[in-house]
C-alpha positions as CSV (number, residue, x, y, z in Angstrom):
1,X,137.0,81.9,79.8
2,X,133.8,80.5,81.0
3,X,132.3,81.6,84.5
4,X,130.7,79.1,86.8
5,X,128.1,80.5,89.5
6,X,129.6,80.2,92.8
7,X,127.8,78.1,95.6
8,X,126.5,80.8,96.9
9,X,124.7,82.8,93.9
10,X,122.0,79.5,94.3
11,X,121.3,80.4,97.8
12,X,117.8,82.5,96.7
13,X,116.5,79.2,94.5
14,X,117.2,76.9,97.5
15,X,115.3,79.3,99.9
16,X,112.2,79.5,97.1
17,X,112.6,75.6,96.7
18,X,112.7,74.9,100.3
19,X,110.0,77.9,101.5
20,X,111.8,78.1,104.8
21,X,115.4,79.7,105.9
22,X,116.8,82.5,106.8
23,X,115.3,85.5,106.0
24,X,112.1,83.9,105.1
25,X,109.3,86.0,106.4
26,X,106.5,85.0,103.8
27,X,105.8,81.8,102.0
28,X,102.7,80.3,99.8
29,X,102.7,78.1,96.7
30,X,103.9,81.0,94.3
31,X,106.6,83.1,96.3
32,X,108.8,83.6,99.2
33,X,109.4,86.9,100.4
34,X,112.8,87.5,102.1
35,X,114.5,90.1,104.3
36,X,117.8,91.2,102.0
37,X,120.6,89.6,103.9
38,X,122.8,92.7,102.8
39,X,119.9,95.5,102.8
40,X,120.6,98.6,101.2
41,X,117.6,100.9,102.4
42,X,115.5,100.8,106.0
43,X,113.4,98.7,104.6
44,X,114.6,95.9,102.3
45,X,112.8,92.8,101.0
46,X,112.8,90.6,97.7
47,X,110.4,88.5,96.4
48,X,111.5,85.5,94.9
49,X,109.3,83.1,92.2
50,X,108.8,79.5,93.2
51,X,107.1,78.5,90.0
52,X,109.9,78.4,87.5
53,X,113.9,78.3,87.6
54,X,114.6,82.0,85.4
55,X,117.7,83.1,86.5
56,X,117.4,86.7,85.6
57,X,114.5,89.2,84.1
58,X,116.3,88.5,80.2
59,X,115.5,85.0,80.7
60,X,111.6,86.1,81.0
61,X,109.0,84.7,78.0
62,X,106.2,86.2,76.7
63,X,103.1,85.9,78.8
64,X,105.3,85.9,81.9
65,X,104.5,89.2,82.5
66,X,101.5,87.8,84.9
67,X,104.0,86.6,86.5
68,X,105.5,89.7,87.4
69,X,102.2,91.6,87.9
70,X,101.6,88.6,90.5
71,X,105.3,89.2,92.0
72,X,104.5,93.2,92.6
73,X,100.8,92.3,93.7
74,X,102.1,89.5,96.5
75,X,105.0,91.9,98.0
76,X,103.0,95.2,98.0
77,X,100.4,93.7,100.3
78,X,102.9,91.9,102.5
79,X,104.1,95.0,103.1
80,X,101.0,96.9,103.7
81,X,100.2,94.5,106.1
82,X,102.9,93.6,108.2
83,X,105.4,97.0,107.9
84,X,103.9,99.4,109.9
85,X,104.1,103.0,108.7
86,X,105.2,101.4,105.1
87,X,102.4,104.0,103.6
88,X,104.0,107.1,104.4
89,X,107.7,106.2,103.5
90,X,108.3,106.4,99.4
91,X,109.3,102.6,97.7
92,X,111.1,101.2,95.0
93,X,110.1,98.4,93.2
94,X,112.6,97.0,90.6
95,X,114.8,94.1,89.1
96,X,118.4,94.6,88.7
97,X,119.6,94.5,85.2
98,X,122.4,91.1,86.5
99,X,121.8,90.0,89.6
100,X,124.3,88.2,91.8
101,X,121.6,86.0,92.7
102,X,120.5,83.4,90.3
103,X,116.7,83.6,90.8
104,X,114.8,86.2,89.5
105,X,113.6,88.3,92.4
106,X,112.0,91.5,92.3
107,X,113.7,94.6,95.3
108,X,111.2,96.3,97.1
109,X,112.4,98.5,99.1
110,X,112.3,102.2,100.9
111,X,114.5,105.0,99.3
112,X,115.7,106.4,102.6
113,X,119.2,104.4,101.4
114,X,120.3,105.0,105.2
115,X,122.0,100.8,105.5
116,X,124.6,99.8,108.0
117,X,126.0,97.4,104.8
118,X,127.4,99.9,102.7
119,X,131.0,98.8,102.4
120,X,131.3,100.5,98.4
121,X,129.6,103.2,96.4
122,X,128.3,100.7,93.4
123,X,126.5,98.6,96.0
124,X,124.4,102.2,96.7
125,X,124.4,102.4,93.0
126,X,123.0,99.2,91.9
127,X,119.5,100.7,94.1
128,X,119.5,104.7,92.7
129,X,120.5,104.6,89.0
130,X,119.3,102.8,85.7
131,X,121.0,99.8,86.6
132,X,117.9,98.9,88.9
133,X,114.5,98.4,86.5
134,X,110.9,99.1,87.7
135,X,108.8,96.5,87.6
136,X,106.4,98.7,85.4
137,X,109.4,99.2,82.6
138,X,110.2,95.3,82.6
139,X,106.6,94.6,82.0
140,X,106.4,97.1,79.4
141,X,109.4,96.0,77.3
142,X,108.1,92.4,77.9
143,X,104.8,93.2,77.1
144,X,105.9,95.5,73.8
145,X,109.0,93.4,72.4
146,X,108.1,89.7,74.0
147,X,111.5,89.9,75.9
148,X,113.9,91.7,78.0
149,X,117.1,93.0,76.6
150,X,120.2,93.9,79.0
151,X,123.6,94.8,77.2
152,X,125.9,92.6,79.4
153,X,128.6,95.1,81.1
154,X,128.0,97.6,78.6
155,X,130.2,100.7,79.2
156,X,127.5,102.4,80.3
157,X,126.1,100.0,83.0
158,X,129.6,99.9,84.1
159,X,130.4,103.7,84.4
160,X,127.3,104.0,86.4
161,X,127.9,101.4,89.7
162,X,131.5,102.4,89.9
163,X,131.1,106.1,89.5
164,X,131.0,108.4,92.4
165,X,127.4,108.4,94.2
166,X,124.9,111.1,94.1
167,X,122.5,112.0,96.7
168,X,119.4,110.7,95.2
169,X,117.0,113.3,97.4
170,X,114.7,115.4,94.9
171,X,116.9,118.5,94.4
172,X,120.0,117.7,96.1
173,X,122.6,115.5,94.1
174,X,125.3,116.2,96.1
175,X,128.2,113.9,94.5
176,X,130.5,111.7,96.8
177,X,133.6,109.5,96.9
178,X,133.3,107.7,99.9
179,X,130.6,105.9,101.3
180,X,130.8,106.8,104.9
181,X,130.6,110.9,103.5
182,X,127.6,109.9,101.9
183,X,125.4,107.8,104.6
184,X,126.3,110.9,107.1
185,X,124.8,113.1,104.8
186,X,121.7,110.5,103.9
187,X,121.2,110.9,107.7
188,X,121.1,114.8,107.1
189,X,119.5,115.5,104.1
190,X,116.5,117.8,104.1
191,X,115.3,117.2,100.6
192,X,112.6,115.0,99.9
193,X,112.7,111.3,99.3
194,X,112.4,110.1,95.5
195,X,109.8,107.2,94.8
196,X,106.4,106.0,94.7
197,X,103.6,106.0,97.6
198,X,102.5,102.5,98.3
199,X,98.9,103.4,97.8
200,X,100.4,105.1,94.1
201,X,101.7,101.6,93.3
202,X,100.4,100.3,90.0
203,X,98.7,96.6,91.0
204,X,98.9,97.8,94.8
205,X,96.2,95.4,95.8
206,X,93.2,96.1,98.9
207,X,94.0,94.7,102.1
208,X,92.9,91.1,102.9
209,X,96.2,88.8,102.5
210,X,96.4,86.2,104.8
211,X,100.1,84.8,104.7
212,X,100.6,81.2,105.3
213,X,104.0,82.0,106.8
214,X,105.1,85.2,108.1
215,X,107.3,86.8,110.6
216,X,106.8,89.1,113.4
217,X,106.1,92.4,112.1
218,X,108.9,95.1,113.0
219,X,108.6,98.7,113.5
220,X,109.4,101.0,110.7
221,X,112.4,103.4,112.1
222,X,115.4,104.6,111.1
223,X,118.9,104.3,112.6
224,X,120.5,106.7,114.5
225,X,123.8,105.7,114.5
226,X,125.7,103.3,111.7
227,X,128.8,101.6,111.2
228,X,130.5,101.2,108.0
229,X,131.7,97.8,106.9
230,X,135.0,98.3,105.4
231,X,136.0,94.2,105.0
232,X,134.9,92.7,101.6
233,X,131.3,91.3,101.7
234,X,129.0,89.8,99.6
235,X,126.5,91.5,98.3
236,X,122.8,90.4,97.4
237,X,121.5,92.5,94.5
């Protein structure tokens, strides 16, 4: 049976096409940076291409690895520059192997994973196992092979979002099987935080960006209280 993209799985391409709506914090020629309508982490923005329609990272080319080295480059110093305390919270950077969203568009994002949007476990999953790419390792493969292999639903990829969820705190791995278990004990969790320093960021660029459309910068801080959203929602990966 062939699958048609809902309405809604456009909704990132008509934000790059238009460089305005909401979310929209960042716009130039290239990019749009936007706030994840569904954030799975403190802090959690995408970066979405404006130069090309490429619905997803296996749809990549050779030589479009600038591309993503230009992707990294443009949301690294957005962030420096407009998230205050960003430098002393641990990121990741990364593509999901299928997006929901049909334009490529690369996660950056904290990996705190405390989120009042955490109605089920694969949605924490998607963010803390394979299934998310680093940038570095698409631009690798890309680089090495010319193009970007993902086995579509593979066992594997499948076993992993909808498997119970570890802690993903160096030295903890707790397992759960419920989601509001798991965000109390996110909240709790003395381990450290997995990731990469901003400043460690391969491409992270010197400060000196200035954005041709950004939003009001908000304070970095973490929630002290959280609701869990039980009702079916759609999720942005």
């Amino acid at each position: 049976m062939m699958c048609f993209p809902k309405p809604w799985q456009h909704e990132l391409w008509e934000l790059a096409v238009k460089g305005t709506g909401p979310g929209v914090v960042f716009c130039n020629k290239d990019f749009v940076i936007v706030k994840d309508k569904y954030p799975k982490s403190t802090v959690h923005y995408l970066v979405v291409t404006r130069e090309k329609r490429l619905e997803a990272i296996d749809r990549l080319e050779p030589g479009d690895e600038s591309l993503l080295i230009r992707m990294r480059e443009t949301g690294l110093r957005w962030m420096r520059e407009n998230i205050p305390g960003i430098q002393n919270i641990p990121l990741k950077v990364g593509f999901h192997e299928i997006p929901s969203m049909q334009q490529i568009h690369l996660h950056m994002l904290s990996t705190d994973m405390i989120t009042p949007t955490l109605p089920h476990l694969r949605h924490y999953n998607t963010c803390t196992t394979d299934y998310m790419r680093t940038v570095e390792h698409v631009i690798n493969e890309l680089v090495t092979t010319g193009k970007v292999i993902i086995p579509r639903y593979s066992r594997k990829m499948a076993n992993a979002l909808h498997a119970n969820a570890a802690c993903n705190r160096i030295g903890c791995g707790k397992n759960f099987s419920d989601s509001e278990l798991l965000l109390s004990h996110l909240h709790e969790c003395q381990h450290p935080l997995p990731g990469i320093w901003l400043e460690a960021l391969p491409g992270c660029p010197s400060p000196g960006l200035t954005p041709e459309a950004e939003a009001e910068p908000e304070p970095l801080q973490f929630p002290t209280s959280f609701k869990i959203k039980k009702k079916k929602t759609r999720i942005t990966m």
